[in-house]
N, C-alpha and C positions, 0 to 999 in steps of 0.2 A: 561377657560383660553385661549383656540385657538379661541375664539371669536374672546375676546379682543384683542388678535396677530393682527387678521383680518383689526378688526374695527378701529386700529391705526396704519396702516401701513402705513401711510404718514408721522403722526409722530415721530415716530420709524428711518424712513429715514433723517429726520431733525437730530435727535440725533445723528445719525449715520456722517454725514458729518460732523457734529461739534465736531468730536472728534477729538483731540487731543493728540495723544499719547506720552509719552517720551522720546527720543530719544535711541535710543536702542545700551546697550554697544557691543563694537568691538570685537568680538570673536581671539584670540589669533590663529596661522595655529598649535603649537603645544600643545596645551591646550585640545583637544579628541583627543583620540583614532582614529587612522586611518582604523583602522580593523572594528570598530566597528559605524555605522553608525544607524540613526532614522531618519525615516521621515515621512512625512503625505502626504493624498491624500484626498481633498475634492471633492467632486461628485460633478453632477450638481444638481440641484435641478428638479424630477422627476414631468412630466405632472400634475398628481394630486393634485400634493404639490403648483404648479402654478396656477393651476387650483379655487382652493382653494383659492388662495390669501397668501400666504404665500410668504415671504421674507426669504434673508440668514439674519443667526445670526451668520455664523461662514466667515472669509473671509482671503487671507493672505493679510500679509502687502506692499505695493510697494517696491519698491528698493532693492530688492533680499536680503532683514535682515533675511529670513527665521526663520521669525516671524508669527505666526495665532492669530489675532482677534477675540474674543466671546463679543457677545455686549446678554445683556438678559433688557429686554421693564418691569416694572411693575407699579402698580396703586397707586395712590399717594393720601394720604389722604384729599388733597386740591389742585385741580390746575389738571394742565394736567399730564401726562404719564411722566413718566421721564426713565432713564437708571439705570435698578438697580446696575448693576455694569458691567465696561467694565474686562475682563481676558484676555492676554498676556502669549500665549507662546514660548518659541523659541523651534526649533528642527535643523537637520542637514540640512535639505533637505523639501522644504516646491512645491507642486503639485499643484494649480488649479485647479478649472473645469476647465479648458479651456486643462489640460496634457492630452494625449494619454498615451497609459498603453504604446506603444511603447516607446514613450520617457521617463517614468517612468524604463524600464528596459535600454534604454541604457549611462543614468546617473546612475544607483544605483545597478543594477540587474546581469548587463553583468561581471561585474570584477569576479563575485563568480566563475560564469563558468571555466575562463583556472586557476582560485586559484583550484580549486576541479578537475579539468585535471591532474595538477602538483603533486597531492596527498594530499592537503587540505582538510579541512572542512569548508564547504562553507554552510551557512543556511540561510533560508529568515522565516521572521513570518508577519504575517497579522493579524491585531487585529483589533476591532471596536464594535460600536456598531450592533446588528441586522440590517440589511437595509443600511449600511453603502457602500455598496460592494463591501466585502472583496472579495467575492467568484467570484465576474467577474474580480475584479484586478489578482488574483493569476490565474484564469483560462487562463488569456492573457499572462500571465508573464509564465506560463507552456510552453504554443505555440512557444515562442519566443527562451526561454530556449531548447527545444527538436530541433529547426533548426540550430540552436548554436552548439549542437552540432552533430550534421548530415549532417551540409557542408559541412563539411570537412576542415573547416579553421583554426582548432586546430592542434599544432603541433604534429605529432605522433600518433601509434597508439592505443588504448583502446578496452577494452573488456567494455560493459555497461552491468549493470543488476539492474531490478526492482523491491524491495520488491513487492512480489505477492500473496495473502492469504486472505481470509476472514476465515479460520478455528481461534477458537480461540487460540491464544498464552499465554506462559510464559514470561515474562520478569524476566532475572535470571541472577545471575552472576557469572562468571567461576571463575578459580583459580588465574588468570592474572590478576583481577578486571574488566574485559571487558563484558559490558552488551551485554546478548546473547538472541536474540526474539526464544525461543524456538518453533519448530515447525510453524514456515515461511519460503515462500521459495521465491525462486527468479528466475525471468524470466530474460533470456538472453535478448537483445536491438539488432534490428538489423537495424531499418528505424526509421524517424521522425512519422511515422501515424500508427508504432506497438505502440511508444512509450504512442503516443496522448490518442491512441483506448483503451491503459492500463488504464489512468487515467480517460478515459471517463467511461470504468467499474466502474473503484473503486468509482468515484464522484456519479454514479447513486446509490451505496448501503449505502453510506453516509446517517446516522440516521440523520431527517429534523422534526422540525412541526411547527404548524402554530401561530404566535405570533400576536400582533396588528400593528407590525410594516412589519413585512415580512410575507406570504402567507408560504415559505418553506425554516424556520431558521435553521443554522444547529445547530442541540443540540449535535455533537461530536467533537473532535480536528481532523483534516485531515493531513497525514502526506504522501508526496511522496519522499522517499527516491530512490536515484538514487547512485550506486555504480560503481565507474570508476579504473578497472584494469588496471596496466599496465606492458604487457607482457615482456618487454624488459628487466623492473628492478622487478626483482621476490621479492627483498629482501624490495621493499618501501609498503609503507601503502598505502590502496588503498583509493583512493579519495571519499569523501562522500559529496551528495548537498541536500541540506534537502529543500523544498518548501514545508510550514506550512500554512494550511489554519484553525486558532485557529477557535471553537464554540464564535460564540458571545454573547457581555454581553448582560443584559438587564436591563431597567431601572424598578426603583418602578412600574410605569403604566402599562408597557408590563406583568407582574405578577397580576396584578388585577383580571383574570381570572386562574391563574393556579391552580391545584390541587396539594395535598402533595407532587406527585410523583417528578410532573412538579418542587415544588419547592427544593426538593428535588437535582433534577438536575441543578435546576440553582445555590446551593449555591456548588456543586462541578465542576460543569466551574468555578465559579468566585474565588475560592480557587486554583484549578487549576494555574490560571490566575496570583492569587498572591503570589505564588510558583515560578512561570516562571519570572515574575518581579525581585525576589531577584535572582535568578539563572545567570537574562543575567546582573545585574549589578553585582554581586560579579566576573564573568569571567572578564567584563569589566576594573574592576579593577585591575584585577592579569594583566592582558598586557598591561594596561599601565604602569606599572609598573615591565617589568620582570626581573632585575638585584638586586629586593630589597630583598630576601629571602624568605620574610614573607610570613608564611601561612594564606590563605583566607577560610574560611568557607564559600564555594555552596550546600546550602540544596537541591540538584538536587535528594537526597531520599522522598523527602517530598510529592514528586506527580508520578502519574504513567506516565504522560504525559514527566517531566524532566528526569523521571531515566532511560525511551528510550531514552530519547538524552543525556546519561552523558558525552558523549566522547565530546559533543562540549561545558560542563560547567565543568567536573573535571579538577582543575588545579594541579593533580598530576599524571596523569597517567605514566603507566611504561615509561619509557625511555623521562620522561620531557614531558612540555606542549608541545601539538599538536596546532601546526598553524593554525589558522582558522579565518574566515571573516564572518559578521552577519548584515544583514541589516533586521531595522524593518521599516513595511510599518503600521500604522495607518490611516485605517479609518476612514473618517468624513462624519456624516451626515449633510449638514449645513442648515436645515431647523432649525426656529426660533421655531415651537415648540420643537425640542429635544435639545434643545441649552446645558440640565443639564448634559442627554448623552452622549454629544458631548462635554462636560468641562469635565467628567469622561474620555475620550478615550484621550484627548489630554493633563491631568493631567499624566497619567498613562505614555508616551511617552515622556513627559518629564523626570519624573523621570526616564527613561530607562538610559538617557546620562549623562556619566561621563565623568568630568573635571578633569583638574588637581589638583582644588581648585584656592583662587585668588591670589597668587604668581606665582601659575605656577609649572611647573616640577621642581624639584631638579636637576640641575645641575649637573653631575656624572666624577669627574677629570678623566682623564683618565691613566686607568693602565693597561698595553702590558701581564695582566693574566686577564682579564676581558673584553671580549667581548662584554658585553652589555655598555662598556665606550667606544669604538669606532666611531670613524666615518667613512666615508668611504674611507677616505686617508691611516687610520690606517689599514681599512679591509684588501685594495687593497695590500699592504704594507706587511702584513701577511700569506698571500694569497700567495704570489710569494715565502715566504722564507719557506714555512710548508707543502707546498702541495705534494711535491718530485719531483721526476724526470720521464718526461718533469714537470714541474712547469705549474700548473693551470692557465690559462689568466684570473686574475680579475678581468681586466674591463669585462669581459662578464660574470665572476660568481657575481659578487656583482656591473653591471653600477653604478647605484644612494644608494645602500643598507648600512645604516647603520650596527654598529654589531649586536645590538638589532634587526632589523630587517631582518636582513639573518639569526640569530639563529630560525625565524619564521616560515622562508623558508622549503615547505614542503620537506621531502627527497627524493622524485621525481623528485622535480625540481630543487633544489640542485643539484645532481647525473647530471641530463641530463645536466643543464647547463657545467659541469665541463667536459664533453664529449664533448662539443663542440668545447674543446682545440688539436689539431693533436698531435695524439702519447698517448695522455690520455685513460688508460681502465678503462671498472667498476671497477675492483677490486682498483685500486688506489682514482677512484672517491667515493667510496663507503666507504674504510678506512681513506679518507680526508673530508668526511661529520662525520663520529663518532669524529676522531683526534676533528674536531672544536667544536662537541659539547659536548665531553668530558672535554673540558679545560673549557667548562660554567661549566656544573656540578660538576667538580672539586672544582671549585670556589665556587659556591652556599655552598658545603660542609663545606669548610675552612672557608665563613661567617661565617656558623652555629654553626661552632666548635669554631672560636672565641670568640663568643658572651657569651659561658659556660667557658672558662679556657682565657679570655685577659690574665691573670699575668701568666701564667704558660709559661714554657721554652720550646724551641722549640723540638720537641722528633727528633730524626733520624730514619729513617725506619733501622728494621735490614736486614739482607741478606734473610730471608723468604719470606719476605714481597715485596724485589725487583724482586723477583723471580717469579711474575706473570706474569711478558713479556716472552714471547720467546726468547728474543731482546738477543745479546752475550754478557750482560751487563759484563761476569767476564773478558771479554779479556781484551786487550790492548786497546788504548783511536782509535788507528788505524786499530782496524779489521775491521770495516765497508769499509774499503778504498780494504780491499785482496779478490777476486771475491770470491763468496759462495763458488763454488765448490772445491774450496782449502781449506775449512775450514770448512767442512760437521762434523756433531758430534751428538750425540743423544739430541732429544729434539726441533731443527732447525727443523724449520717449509717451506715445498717448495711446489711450483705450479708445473704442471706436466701437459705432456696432456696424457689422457688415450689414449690406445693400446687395447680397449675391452678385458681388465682383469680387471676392477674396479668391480664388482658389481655387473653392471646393467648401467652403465653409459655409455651415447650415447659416441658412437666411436670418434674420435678425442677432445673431450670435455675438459677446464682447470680440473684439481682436485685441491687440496689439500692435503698434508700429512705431519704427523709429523716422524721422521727417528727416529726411535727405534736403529738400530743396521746394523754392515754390513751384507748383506745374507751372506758367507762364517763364519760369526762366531756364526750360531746358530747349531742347532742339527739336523739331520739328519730327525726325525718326523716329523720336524714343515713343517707347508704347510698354503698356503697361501689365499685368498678369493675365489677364485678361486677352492679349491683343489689340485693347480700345486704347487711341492716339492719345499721349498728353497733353500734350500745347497744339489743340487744334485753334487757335485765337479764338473762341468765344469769347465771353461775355463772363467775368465775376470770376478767371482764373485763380487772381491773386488771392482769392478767399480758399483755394483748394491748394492740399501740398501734395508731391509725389512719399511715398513711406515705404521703406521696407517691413516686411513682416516679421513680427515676434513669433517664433515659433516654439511648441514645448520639448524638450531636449531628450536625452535618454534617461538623465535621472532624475527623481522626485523632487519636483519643484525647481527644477532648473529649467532655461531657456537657453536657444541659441537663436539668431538673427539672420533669417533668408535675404541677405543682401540683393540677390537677383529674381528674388518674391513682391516684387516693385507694387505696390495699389497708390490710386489716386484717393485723399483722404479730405472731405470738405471740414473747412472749420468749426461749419455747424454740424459735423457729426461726430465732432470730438468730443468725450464728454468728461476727459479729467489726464491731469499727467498722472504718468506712474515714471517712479525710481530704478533702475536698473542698478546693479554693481558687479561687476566683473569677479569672478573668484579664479586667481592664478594654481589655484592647485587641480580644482575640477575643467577648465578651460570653460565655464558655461555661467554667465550670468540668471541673479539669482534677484525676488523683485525685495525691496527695502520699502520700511513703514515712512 
């Protein structure tokens, strides 16, 4: 059959000009996902392959349609060669020979980076055939990615660290639902050529063997996971950038020579393969769509490969979907003989992208308890009247951001952007990223509750059930207006700065406590974390209260309450209430604007 390639490459080229193809429909701007990006990279076609006499079979379209051409040559029972059939595919983002992997990363590659700074999940996947080259694409895109983040041109600062291990691992999962790589560990980052010299380890013990199409194919998935701390907000998630270098497929031919073992391992890549398929299209679907309710089934148990990356396809994890960005880079080989290979890789890539269907999005009225019906008039709008006092700037928390779209927003960069307002602390920033995204999940709930009891009457909460705020809800409609300290009472929750009697707690440092009771009206025994007596009768007790301490909990931005964490706390060193509310599903209070 590569004879015949050969021996009618002229006219093969004839067919070729004379196509015709049909005009190809206008892609809608909001009709995909903006998160979620596909695209392709065709090679050049390699010395040999020229050499040879080989032609492309695979090419993209002119006019930026980010559309790829498959034209496939066969033999006609009368008459010359004709085109067995031409194949059309569209993707997001369509590469040349002619791309540099640099410009490759700074149309597609570069956004993941400050998304996974800010506390995101940022992933890149490389698919293709054998020989396609995936592994010199991601290997540049590595290079590029590690000076990114080592200029220093990202705002702020980060701890980085490297998944680092060849021991073998558990993949396992805690009580949280959070997949845990048991027994790996992680190398600090401190330079762009520690970074490089890591990955150039790990790519050299990368399991490779020799196929008909590649000399040293990789026969395992390559994963470099990079994790980005950030010290300033202890209580955000820390940013995850996954750059996936998948094992590649192969074609019928390439297996011609393999043994059991061999095929053995090719049908667990290519399941693998089509694991990850449904994985990144069922995520895809839950964010474009995330005001709808509905639960998505991501078989991300189904391979070992997805159930390491659940956190970037579960679309339930604790405390609501995690924001994240995903671009796929498909490999092509565009030589005319692998043209079946190269319809399999750019088949598969299409299927990756979801539309909205051919109406288009649903339309979503807008209602002032639903944030994902916002736009950004509404955001900015809501933003000034909810955030407290100083009131958060807007325009700089949400410039161009939808509500759907700032509920995406990692809480890193959330946080930091709302610090960027003068007179804003964390503590306000931090209780005005939960406030907003508990009024999503609030809502998401009362869908859901909906949908089971429509006809039924509305219930009222009783006085128990209100009594999960700290908040003074039995006063008068005006206490909030009478400074705290004229209205201290058990249960009131205050900020404080430690006097090195908390604990353990760096000296001048904010606390947290809940005021039990005044010191002067307990009993003589009690004493306090410390050791040091409560009610020794001095002088000005009544101006001091005994508190427990606010502690920070296991998950981001929660609290729980060391009831026998006992400090004595004066009135003059309280310097403001804070809101507490209970949440019954995490069991850990969380602070309110």
């Amino acid at each position: 059959m590569e004879q015949f390639l050969i021996d009618n490459a002229d006219r093969y080229k004839e067919l070729v000009q004379a196509f015709n193809p049909k005009p190809a429909a206008p892609v809608k701007a909001d009709s995909t996902n903006p998160d979620f990006l596909v695209s392709t990279r065709i090679r050049p076609l390699l010395p040999d392959e020229i050499s040879q006499g080989f032609l492309e079979g695979v090419c993209s379209r002119p006019g930026g349609a980010n559309i790829v051409d498959l034209h496939e040559l066969k033999k006609s029972v009368r008459g010359l060669p004709c085109l067995n059939q031409s194949f059309s595919y569209r993707v997001d983002r369509v590469f040349g020979p002619d791309s540099t992997t640099k410009q490759i990363y700074d149309a597609i590659i570069q956004p993941l980076v400050p998304w996974a700074w800010g506390g995101g999940v940022s992933t890149m996947f490389a698919y293709g055939q054998t020989g396609s080259g995936k592994t010199f694409t991601v290997s540049g895109l590595e290079e590029h990615v590690a000076e990114t983040l080592m200029d220093g041109t990202l705002e702020g600062e980060r701890k980085l660290y490297l998944l680092n291990s060849r021991k073998q691992i558990s993949i396992l999962e805690d009580s949280l639902g959070n997949t845990q790589l048991a027994g790996a560990q992680e190398h600090p980052l401190t330079s762009k050529a520690d970074l490089l010299s890591l990955i150039s380890t790990a790519s050299s013990l990368r399991k490779t063997a020799p196929t008909l199409k590649n000399d040293s194919s990789s026969r395992s998935h390559a994963i470099c996971r990079i994790r980005i701390e950030n010290p300033s907000i202890p209580a955000a998630e820390d940013g995850l950038l996954y750059l996936i270098d998948l094992a590649g497929s192969e074609a019928a031919r390439d297996k011609s020579t393999h043994d059991a073992a061999r095929m053995r391992e090719a049908r667990e890549i290519n399941t693998s393969l089509s694991v990850l398929k449904d994985c990144i299209r069922g995520r895809a679907m839950v964010d474009l769509d995330p005001g709808s309710g509905k639960k998505a089934h991501v078989p991300f148990r189904q391979s070992t490969l997805t159930k390491t990356l659940k956190h970037v396809f579960d679309p339930s994890p604790v405390g609501g979907v995690r924001g994240g960005k995903t671009v796929v880079v498909a490999c092509v080989n565009p030589c005319l003989a692998d043209t079946q290979a190269s319809r399999n890789t750019l088949r598969y890539a299409e299927l990756l992208r979801v539309t909205a269907g051919p109406a288009g999005k649903k339309v979503q009225e807008y209602d002032e308890k639903r944030p994902v019906t916002w736009g950004n008039g509404e955001v900015r709008e809501w933003v000034g009247k909810n955030s407290g006092t100083p009131p958060v700037d807007g325009n700089v928390l949400a410039p161009t951001e939808s509500g759907a779209q700032l509920l995406r927003l990692p809480v890193g960069e959330f946080v930091e952007r709302c610090l960027k307002t003068p007179g804003v602390t964390m503590e306000q920033a931090t209780a005005f990223q939960s406030k907003f995204w508990q009024l999503h999940v609030d809502n998401l709930r009362s869908q859901s509750s909906s949908q089971h009891s429509k006809e039924k009457p509305e219930v009222k909460l009783t006085r128990m059930e209100r009594l999960y705020s700290s908040a003074d809800i039995e006063g008068p409609p005006h206490a909030r207006d009478v400074p705290f300290k004229e209205r201290i009472r058990p249960g009131m929750v205050v900020s404080y700065r430690s006097v090195g009697k908390t604990g353990g707690a760096q000296m001048g440092t904010e606390q947290m406590g809940v005021v039990l009771s005044r010191a002067d009206a307990v009993g003589e025994r009690v004493r306090d974390l410390t050791g040091v007596q409560v009610n020794h009768g001095g002088e000005n007790l009544g101006e001091r209260y005994l508190c427990a301490m606010v502690v920070p909990a296991i998950l981001p931005g929660a609290y729980d309450v060391g009831l026998w964490m006992q400090v004595v706390v004066g009135v003059g060193e309280m310097e403001a209430e804070v809101v507490l509310e209970w949440d019954v599903a995490t069991r850990y209070y969380y602070l309110t604007v």
